[in-house]
C-alpha positions, 0 to 999 in steps of 0.5 A: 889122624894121630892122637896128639902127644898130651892124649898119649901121655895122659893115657899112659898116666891113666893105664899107670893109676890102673895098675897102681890101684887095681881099679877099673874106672882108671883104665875105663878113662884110658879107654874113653880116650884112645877113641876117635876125639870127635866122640868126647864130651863136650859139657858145658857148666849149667850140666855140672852144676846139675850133676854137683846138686845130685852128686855133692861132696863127688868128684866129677870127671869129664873125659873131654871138655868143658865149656863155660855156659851156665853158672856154678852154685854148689862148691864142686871138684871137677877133673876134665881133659881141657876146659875153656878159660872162662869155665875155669874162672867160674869153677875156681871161683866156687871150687876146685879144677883140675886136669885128668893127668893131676887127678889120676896122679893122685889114683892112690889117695882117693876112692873110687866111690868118690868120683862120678863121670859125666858124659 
């Protein structure tokens, strides 16, 4: 089956931030998603709120979708491929969300020790 239209975007976006930046963690997201979509992570908030705990001040980038069981505490940034509507009404109540391609658009600004990729 073919990859839908939005993937093959957000994949050229990626693979251009890479050649911006010279940066391996944005052709590494390229990567993740040019495999089979059944593979993507499925991640749901109550894992994220874990992750912001250990990783405060990071951005967590989830190569797949986000679900909204769980509750979020921590102030967090979160860049992800989909997220449900319900995930992203608790996230912006506490922080910040959104998509890879905004992210990636933004390659040049951030540092790679600033972000985190939750699988």
């Amino acid at each position: 089956m073919a990859k839908k239209l939005e993937t093959i975007k957000l994949i050229a976006v990626l693979e251009k931030a890479a050649k911006a930046t010279k940066k391996e963690i944005w052709s590494d997201l390229a990567l993740r998603l040019q495999g089979p979509s059944r593979g993507m992570p499925i991640v749901n908030l109550d894992k994220l709120n874990n992750e912001a705990r250990k990783n405060e001040g990071k951005i967590l980038i989830v190569p797949g979708k986000i679900l909204s069981k769980g509750e979020i505490t921590k102030k967090l940034i979160i860049a992800a491929v989909s997220i449900s509507e319900g995930a992203k009404k608790k996230i912006n109540a506490k922080g910040e969300f959104m998509t890879l391609e905004e992210l990636a658009k933004k390659a040049e600004k951030i540092k790679v020790s600033d972000l985190i990729i939750i699988k």
